[in-house]
C-alpha beads as a LAMMPS data file, in Angstrom:
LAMMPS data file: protein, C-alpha beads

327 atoms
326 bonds

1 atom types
1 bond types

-500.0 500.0 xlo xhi
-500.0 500.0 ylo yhi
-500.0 500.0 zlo zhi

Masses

1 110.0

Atoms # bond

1 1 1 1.827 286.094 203.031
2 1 1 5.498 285.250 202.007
3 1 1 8.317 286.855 202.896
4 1 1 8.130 289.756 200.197
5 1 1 5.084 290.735 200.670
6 1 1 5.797 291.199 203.965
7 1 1 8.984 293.320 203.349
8 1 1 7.116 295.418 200.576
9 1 1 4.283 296.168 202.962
10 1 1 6.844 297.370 205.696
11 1 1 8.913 299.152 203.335
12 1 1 5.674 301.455 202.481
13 1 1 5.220 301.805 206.027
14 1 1 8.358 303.086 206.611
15 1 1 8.091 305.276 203.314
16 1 1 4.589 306.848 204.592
17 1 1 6.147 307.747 207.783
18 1 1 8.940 309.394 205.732
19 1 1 6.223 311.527 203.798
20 1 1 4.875 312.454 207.372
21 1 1 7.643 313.777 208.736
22 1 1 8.800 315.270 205.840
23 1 1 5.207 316.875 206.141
24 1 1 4.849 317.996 209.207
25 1 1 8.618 319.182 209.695
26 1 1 8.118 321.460 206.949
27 1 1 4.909 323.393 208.315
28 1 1 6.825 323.775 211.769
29 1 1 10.177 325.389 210.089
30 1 1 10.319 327.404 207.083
31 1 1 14.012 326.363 206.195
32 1 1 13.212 322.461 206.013
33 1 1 12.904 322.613 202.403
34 1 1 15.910 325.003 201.753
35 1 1 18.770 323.573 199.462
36 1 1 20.791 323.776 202.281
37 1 1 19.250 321.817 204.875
38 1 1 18.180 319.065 202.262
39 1 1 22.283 318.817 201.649
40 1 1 22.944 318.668 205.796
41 1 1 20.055 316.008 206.140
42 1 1 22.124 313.958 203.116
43 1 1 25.627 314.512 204.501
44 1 1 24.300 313.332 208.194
45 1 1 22.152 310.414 206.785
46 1 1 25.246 309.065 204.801
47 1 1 26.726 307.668 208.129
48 1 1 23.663 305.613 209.066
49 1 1 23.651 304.280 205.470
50 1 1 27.218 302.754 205.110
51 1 1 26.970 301.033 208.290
52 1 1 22.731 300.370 207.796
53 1 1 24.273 298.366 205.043
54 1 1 26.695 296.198 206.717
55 1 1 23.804 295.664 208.737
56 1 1 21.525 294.492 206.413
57 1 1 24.164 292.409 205.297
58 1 1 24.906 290.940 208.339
59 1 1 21.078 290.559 209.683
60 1 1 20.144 288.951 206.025
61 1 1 21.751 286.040 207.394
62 1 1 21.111 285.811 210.694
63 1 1 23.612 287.764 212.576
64 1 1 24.305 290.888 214.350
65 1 1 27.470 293.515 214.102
66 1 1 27.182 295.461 217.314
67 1 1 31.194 296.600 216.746
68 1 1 31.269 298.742 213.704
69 1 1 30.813 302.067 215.862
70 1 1 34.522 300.754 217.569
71 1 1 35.690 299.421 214.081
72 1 1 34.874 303.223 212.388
73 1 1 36.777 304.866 215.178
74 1 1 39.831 302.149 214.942
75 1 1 39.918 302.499 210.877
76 1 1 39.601 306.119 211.402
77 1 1 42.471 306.746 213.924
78 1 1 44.845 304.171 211.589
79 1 1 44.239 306.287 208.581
80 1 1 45.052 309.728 210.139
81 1 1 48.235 308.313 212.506
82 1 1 49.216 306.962 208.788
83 1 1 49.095 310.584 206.797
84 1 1 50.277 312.390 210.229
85 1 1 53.641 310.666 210.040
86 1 1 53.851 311.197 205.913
87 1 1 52.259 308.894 204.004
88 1 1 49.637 309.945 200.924
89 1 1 45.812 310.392 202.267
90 1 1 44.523 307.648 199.752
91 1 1 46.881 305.014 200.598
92 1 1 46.197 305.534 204.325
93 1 1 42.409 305.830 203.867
94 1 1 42.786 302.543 201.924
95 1 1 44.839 301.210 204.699
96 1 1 41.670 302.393 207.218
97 1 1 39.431 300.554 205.448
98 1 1 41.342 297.113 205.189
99 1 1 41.512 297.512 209.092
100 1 1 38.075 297.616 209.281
101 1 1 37.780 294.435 206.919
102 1 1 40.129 292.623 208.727
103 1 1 37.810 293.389 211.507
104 1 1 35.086 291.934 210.430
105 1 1 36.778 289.329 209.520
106 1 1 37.457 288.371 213.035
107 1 1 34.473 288.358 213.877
108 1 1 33.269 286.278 211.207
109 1 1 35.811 283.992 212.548
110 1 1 34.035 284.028 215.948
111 1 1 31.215 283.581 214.453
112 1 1 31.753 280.309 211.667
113 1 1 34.765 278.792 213.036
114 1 1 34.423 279.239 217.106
115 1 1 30.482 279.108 217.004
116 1 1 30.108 281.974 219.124
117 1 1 26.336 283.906 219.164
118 1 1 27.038 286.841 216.854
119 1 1 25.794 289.246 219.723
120 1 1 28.731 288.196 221.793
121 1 1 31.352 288.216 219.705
122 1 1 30.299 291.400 217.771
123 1 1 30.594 292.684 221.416
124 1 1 33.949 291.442 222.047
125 1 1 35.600 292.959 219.150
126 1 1 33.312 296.547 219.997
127 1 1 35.464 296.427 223.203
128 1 1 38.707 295.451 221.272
129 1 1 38.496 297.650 218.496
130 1 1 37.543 300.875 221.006
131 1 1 40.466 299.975 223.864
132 1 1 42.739 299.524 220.704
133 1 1 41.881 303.226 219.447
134 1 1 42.072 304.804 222.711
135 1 1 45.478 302.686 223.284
136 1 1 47.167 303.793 219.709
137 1 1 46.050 307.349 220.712
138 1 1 46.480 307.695 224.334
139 1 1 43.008 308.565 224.006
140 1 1 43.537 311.931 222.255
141 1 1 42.690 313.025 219.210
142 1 1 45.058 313.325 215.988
143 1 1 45.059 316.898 214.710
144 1 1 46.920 318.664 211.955
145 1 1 46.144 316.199 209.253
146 1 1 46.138 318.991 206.319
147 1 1 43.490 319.984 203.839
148 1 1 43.514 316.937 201.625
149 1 1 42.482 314.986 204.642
150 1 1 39.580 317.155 204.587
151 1 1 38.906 317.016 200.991
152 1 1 36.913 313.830 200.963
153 1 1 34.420 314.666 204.045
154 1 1 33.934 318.081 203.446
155 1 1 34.323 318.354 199.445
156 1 1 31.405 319.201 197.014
157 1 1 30.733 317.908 193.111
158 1 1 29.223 321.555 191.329
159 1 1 29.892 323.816 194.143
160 1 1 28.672 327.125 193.025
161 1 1 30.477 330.468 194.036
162 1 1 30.582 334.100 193.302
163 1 1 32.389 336.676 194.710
164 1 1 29.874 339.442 195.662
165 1 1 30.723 343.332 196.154
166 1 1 33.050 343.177 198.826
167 1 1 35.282 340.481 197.421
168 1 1 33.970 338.043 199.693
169 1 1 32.103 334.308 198.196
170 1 1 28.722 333.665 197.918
171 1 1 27.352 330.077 197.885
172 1 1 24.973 329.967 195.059
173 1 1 24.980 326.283 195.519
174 1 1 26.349 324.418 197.980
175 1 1 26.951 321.188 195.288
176 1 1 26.685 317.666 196.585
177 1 1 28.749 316.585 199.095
178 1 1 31.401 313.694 198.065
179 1 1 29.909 311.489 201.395
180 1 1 26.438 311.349 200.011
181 1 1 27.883 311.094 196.317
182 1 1 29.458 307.426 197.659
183 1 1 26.070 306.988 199.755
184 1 1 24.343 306.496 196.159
185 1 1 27.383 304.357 194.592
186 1 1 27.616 301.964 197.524
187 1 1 23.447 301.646 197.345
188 1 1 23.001 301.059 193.908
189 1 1 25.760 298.686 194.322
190 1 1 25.211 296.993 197.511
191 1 1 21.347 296.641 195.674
192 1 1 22.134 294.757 192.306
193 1 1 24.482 292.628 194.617
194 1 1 21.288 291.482 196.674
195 1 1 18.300 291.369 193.799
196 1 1 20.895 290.483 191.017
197 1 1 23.594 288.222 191.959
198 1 1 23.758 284.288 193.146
199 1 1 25.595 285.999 196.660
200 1 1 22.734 287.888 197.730
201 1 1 20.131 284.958 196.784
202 1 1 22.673 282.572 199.342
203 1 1 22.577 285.791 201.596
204 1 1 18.675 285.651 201.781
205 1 1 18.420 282.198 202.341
206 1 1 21.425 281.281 204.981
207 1 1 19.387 283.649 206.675
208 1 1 15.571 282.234 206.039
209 1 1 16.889 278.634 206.402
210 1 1 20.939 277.566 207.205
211 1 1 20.135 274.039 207.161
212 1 1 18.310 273.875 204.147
213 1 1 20.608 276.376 202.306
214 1 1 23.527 274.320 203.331
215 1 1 21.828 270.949 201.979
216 1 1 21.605 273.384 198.589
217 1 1 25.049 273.398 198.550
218 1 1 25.161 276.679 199.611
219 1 1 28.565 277.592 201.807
220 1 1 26.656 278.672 204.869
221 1 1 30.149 280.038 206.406
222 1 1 31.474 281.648 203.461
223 1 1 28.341 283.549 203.084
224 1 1 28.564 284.382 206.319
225 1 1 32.366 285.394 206.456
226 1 1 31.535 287.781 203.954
227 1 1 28.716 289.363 205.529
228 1 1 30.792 290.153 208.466
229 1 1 33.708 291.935 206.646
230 1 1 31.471 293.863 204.617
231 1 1 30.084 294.852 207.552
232 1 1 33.529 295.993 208.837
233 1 1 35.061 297.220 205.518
234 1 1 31.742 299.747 205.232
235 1 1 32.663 300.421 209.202
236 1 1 36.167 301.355 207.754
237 1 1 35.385 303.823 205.321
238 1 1 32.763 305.492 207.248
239 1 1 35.364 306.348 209.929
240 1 1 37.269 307.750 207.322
241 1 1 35.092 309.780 206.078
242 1 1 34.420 310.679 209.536
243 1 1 37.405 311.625 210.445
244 1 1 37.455 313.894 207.222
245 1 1 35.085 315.541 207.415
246 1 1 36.566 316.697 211.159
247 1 1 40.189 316.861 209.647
248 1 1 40.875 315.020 213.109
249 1 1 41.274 311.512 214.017
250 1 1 38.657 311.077 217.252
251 1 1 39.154 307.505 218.973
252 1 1 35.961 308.242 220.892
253 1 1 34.130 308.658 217.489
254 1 1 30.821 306.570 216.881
255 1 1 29.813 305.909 220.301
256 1 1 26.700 304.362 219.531
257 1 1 26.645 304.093 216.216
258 1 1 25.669 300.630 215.543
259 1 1 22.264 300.995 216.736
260 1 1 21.618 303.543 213.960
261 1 1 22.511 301.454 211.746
262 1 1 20.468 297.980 213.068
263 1 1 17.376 300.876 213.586
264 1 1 17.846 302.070 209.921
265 1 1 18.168 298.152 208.613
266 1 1 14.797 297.496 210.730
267 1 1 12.867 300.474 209.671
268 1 1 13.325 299.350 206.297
269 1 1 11.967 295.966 206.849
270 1 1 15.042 293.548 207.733
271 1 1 14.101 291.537 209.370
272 1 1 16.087 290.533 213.193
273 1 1 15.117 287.003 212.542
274 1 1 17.184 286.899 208.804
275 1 1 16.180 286.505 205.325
276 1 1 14.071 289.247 204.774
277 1 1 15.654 292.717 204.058
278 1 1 16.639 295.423 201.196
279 1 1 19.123 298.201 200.576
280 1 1 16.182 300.174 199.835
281 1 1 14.551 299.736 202.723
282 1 1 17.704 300.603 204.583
283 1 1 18.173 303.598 202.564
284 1 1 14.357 304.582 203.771
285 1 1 14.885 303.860 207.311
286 1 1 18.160 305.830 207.520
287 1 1 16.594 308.926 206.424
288 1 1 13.392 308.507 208.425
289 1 1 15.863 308.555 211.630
290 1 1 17.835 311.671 209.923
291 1 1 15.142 313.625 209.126
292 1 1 13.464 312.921 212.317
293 1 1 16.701 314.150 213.857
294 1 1 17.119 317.192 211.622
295 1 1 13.480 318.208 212.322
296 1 1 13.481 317.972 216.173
297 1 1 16.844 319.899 216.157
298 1 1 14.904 322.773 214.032
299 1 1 12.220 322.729 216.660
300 1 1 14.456 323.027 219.550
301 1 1 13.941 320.012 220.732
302 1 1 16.669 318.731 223.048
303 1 1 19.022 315.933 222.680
304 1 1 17.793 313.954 225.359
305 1 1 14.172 313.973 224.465
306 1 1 15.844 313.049 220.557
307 1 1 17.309 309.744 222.379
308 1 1 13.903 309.270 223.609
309 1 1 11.702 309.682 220.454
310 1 1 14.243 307.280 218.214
311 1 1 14.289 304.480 220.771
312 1 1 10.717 304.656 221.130
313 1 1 10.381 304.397 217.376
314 1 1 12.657 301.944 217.342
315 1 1 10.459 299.530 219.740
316 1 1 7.271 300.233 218.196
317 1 1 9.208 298.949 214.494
318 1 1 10.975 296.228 216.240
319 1 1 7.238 295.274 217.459
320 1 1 5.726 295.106 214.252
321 1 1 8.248 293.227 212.964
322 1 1 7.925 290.468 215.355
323 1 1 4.046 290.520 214.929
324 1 1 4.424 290.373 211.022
325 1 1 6.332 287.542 211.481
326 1 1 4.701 285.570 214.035
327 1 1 1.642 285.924 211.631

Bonds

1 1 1 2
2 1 2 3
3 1 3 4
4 1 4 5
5 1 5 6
6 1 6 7
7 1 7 8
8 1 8 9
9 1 9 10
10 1 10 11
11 1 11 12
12 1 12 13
13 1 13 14
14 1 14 15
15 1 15 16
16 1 16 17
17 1 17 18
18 1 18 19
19 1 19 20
20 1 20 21
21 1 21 22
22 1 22 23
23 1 23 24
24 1 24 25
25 1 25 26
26 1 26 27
27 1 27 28
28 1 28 29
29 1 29 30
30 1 30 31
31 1 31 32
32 1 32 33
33 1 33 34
34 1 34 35
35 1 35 36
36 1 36 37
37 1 37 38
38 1 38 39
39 1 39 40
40 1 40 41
41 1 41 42
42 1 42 43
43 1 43 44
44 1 44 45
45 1 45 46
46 1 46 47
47 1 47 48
48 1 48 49
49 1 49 50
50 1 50 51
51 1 51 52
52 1 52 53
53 1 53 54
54 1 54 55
55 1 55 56
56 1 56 57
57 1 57 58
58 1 58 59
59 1 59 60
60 1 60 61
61 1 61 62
62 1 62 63
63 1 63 64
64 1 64 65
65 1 65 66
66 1 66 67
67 1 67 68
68 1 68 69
69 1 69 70
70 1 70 71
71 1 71 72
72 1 72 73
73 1 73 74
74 1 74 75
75 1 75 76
76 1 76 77
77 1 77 78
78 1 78 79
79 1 79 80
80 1 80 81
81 1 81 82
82 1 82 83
83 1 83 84
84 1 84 85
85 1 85 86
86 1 86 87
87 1 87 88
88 1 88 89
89 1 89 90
90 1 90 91
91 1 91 92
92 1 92 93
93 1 93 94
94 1 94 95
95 1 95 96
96 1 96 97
97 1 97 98
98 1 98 99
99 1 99 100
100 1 100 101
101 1 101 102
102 1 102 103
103 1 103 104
104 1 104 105
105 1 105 106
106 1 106 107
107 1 107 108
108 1 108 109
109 1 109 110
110 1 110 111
111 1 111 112
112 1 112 113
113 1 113 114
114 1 114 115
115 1 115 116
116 1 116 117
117 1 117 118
118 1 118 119
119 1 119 120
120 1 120 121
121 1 121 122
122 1 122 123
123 1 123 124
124 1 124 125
125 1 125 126
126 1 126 127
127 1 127 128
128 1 128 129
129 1 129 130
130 1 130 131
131 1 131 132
132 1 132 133
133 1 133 134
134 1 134 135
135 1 135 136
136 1 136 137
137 1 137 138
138 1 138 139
139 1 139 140
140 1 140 141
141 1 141 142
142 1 142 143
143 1 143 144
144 1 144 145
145 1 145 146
146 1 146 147
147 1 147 148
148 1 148 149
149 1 149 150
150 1 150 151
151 1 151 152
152 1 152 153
153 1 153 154
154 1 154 155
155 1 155 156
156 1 156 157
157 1 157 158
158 1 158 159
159 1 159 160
160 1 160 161
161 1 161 162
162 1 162 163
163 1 163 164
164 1 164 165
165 1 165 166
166 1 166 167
167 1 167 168
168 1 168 169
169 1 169 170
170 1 170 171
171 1 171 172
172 1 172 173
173 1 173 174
174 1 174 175
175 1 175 176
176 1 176 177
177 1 177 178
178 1 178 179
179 1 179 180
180 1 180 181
181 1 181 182
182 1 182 183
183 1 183 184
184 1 184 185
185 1 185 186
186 1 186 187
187 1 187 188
188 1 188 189
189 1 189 190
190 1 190 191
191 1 191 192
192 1 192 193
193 1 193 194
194 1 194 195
195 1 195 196
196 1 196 197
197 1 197 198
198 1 198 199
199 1 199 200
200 1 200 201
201 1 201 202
202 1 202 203
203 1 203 204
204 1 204 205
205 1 205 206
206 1 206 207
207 1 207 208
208 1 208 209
209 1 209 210
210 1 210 211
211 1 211 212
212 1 212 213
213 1 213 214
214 1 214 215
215 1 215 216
216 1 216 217
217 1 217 218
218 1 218 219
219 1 219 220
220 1 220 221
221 1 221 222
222 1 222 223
223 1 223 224
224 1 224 225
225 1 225 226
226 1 226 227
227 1 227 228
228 1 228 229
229 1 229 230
230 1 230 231
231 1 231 232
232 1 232 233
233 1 233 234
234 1 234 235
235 1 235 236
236 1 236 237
237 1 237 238
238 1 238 239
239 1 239 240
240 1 240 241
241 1 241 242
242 1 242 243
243 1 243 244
244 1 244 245
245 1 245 246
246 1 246 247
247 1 247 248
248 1 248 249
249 1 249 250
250 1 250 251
251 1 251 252
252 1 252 253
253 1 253 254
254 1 254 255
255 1 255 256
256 1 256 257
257 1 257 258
258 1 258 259
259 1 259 260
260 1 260 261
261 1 261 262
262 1 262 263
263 1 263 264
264 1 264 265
265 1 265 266
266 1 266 267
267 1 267 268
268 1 268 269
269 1 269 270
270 1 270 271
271 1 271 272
272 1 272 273
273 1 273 274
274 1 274 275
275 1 275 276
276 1 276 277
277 1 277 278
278 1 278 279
279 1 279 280
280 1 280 281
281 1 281 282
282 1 282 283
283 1 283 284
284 1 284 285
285 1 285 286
286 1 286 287
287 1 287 288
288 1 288 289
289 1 289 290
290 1 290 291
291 1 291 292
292 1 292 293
293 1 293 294
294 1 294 295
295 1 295 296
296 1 296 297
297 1 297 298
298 1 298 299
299 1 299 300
300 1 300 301
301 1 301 302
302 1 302 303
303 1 303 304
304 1 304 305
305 1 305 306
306 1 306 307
307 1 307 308
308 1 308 309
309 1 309 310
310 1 310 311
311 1 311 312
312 1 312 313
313 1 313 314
314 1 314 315
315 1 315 316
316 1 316 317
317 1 317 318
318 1 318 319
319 1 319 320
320 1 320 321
321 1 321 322
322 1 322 323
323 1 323 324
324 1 324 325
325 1 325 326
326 1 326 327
């Protein structure tokens, strides 16, 4: 069995136990399927996706990013300390972003140039990039950023309103939230690059062989280096949008975060060991862990048993994947 096969056959896995939950969340709660719940399920599961990307990214060839929940909370706080003291919200956003690039590009660094495991130096910068945020901030938040802040986190494309009898508005459809509007763009994009482009073909194989891809004339450490600040530009905008959609700049935002992200990327079939992996499958495995989240919170089903369920499901995955490939 090569090595798509085996990522086709987990990526049906992962899409039947979609279909289940989907299934069985919508004969326990009658407002599963609503409009409105399918648009909070999308807005949530954008957030796993731009980092599950960098992930896949960054696992295609080997590695690990275990900072980008520290890099989306630096980026973040940058971009609203920049439009609190006056400058334009795109600019500063765009700013936020290059901060998380520059990011990962430090840790690429670490990882091509110094030779230092990914796992450590992914951690090291996690540290950095959180004391930083918490040091620019005196570890409180940033409020009074203004609508347009706001606009990109918590706008809509078609919103529908009316203004019923007593003058107040009635959504008659929410529209699609800009977040998840990007969550498609950066897929679709972030796919071609990996099944159409000589990049991801170097990505796939740094990961499935370094040596060998390196006596291909393949630059092992410039595939690498751009792994890693993909990873941390996608870490960059997600805090950004973050931090919109709260129209406050958090440092203690994404606590965590990176192990949605690695879950959502193994879900879908990356696999830990490199050179197996697809957007798609990402894109699965991010809404597997949002719907499963969405469901148990219509069910009443605390937080703590939540943390419980996902890291069990997270094992059992992790599992399988080391049994498909020891097979």
């Amino acid at each position: 069995m090569n090595d798509r096969q085996k990522d086709l056959i987990q990526k049906f896995a992962a899409l039947a136990g979609l279909l289940i939950l989907v299934l069985v969340f919508s004969l326990t709660s009658n407002a599963f399927f609503s409009v409105g719940n399918a648009m909070t399920v999308s807005l949530q599961v954008s957030t796993i996706v731009y980092l599950g990307i960098g992930a896949t990214l960054v696992i295609l060839t080997g590695g690990i990013d275990l900072s980008v929940g520290s890099v989306l909370a630096l980026s973040g706080v940058v971009a609203g300390m920049l439009v609190k003291n006056g400058m334009p919200v795109p600019p500063a956003m765009a700013i936020g972003v290059v901060v998380g690039a520059l990011c990962g590009a430090i840790n690429g660094l670490c990882v091509t140039r110094l030779r230092l495991p990914p796992f450590i130096a992914t951690l090291g910068m996690m540290l950095v990039a959180r004391g930083v945020a918490l040091q620019l901030t005196d570890a409180r938040a940033i409020s009074g950023l203004g609508e347009a802040f706001g606009e990109l986190g918590n706008g809509a494309l078609w919103r529908i309103e009316k203004i019923d009898e007593q003058g107040f508005p009635d959504i008659v459809f929410p529209g699609i939230p800009y977040p998840v509007l990007l969550m498609v763009v950066l897929a679709i994009v972030a796919g071609i690059l990996l099944r159409r482009t000589t990049l991801g073909r170097h990505l796939h194989a740094v990961g499935s062989n370094g040596e060998a891809a390196r006596l291909s004339g393949v630059n092992v450490g410039r595939v690498a280096m751009f792994a890693y600040v993909a990873s941390g530009a996608l870490a960059g905008l997600c805090g950004c949008v973050l931090m919109s959609r709260l129209v406050t700049a958090q440092p203690n935002e994404g606590v965590m975060y990176e192990l949605d992200a690695i879950a959502a990327a193994v879900i879908g079939g990356t696999s830990l060991l490199g050179g197996v992996g697809t957007i798609s499958g990402t894109l699965i495995g991010a809404f597997v862990i949002g719907i499963l989240r969405n469901g148990l919170n219509m069910n009443g089903v605390s937080s703590f048993t939540q943390q419980i369920i996902i890291g069990l499901v997270i094992l059992v995955t992790v599992w399988i994947d080391q049994l498909r490939n020891r097979r």
